[in-house]
N, C-alpha and C positions, 0 to 999 in steps of 0.2 A: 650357366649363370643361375644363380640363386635368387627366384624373383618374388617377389610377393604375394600373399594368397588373400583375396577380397575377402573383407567379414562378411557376414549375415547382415542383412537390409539391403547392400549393395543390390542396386536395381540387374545388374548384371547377370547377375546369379537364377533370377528370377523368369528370364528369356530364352526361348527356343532355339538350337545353336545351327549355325548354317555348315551346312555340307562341304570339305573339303574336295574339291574340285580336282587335285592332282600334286604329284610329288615335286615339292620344289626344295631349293635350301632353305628357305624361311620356316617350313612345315618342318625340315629336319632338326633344324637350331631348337623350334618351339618344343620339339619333340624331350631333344636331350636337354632344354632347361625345366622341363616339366618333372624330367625324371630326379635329375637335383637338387629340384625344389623338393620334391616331395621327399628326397632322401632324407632331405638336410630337419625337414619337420615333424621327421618320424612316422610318415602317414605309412598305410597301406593302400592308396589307391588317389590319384588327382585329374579331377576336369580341367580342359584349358577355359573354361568357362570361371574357375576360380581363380584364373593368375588374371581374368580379364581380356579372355579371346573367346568369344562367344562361338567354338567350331564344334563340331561334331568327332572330337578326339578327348581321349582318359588315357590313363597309364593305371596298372593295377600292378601290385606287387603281393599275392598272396604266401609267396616262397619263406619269405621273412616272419610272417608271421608263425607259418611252418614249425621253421628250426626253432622260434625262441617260445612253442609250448612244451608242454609235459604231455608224456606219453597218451596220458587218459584223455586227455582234452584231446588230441590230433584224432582220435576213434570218435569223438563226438560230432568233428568240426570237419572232419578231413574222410572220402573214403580210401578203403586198403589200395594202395601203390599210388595214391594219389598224395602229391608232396607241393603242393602246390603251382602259381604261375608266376611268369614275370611277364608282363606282356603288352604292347600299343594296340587299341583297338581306335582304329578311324572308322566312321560314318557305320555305325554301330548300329545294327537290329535284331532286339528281342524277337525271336517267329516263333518259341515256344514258350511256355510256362508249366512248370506240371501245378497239379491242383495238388501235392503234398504242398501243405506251408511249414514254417520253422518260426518262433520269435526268438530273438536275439536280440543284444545292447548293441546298437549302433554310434560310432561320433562321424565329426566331421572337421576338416582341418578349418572350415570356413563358420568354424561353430565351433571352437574350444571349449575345454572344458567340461564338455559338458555329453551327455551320452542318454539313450530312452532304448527301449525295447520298439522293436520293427518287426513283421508283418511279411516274410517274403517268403517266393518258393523256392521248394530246396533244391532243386536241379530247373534248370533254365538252355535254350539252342538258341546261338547268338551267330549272328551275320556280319563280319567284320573284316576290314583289310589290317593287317601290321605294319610298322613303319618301312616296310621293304614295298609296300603297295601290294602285297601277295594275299590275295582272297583265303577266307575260311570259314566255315561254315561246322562250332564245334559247341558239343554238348560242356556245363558245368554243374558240379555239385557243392551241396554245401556253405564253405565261408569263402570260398573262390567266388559259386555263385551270388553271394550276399554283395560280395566287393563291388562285383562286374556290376551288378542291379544298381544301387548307390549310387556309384559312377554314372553308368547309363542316365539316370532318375537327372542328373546336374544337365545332360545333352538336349534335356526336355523342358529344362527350367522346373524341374520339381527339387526340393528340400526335403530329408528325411524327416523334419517337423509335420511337412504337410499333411505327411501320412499318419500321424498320431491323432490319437483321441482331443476331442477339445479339452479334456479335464490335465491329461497328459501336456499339452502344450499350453494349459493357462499356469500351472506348477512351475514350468520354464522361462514366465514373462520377463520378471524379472532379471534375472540371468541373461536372459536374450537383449533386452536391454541396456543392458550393462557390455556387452558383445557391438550392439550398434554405435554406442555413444566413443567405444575403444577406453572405457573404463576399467581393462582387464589385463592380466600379466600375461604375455605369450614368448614361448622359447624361438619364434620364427619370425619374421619379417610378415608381416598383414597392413594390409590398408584398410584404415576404416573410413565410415561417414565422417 
């Protein structure tokens, strides 16, 4: 099912997401409506904190983004043999950071439109179960790890805004704005204030 993704001001979006507790069909349903929502909006990556279930689960699709660059870009973005992921990650922990960083233009499907330069490390070791409940414990680089980090950042109640300079996010008021009021054209189903 194709469900709707909260705009930006949504108190929702803003809060710390609790721990899925165990595999059930609700968690499964949530799981594959998360995935076609996010097909269906063109994203690369969705928190179930942005359709309005404040849990400790994302989906990331960095495969997609993969196949639809150019070669040069995939050497930037991507290392050799690495083609990106598709992937569930529930109850999700960052336990490394390398101290390389990357900036990059970052969006957000809960923030159209609209996209800033981010601040993240380029390879990251993430602790997480898959929608099968099957533990792992795996290194990312790159714009997999930029995805995963994003994603993660929504499990904590953090906004890629937050992370921006003030001068960076007073540039976007307006815009932002205009984002809470639902004064804005979007190709996807959103709820706003």
């Amino acid at each position: 099912m194709n469900l709707s993704i909260l705009a930006y001001g949504n108190r929702i979006l803003k809060q710390k997401c609790s721990k899925i507790s165990g595999n059930t069909p609700e968690i499964q349903k949530l799981v594959a409506d998360m995935w076609t929502t996010m097909e269906n909006a063109n994203g690369c990556g969705l928190s179930s904190s942005q359709i309005g279930k404040p849990l400790q689960l994302f989906v990331v699709d960095s495969e997609i983004t993969y196949k639809n660059m150019d070669s040069e870009d995939k050497i930037l973005y991507f290392k050799k043999n690495d083609k990106g992921i598709k992937e569930t990650f529930i109850n999700a922990k960052i336990i490394h950071s390398s101290e390389e960083t990357w900036e990059d233009y970052e969006g957000c499907l809960s923030i159209p439109g609209l996209s800033q330069k981010v601040k993240r490390p380029w390879e990251i070791t993430i602790e997480y179960m898959d929608q099968h409940f099957t533990k792992h414990t795996r290194a990312f680089t790159g714009l997999t790890a930029r995805i995963i980090q994003h994603e993660y950042d929504h499990t904590l109640g953090i906004l890629y805004t937050d992370r921006l300079t003030p001068l960076s996010k007073k540039l976007m008021e307006s815009k932002l704005k205009k984002i809470i009021n639902g004064s804005i054209e979007v190709g996807y189903p959103m709820k706003f204030l």
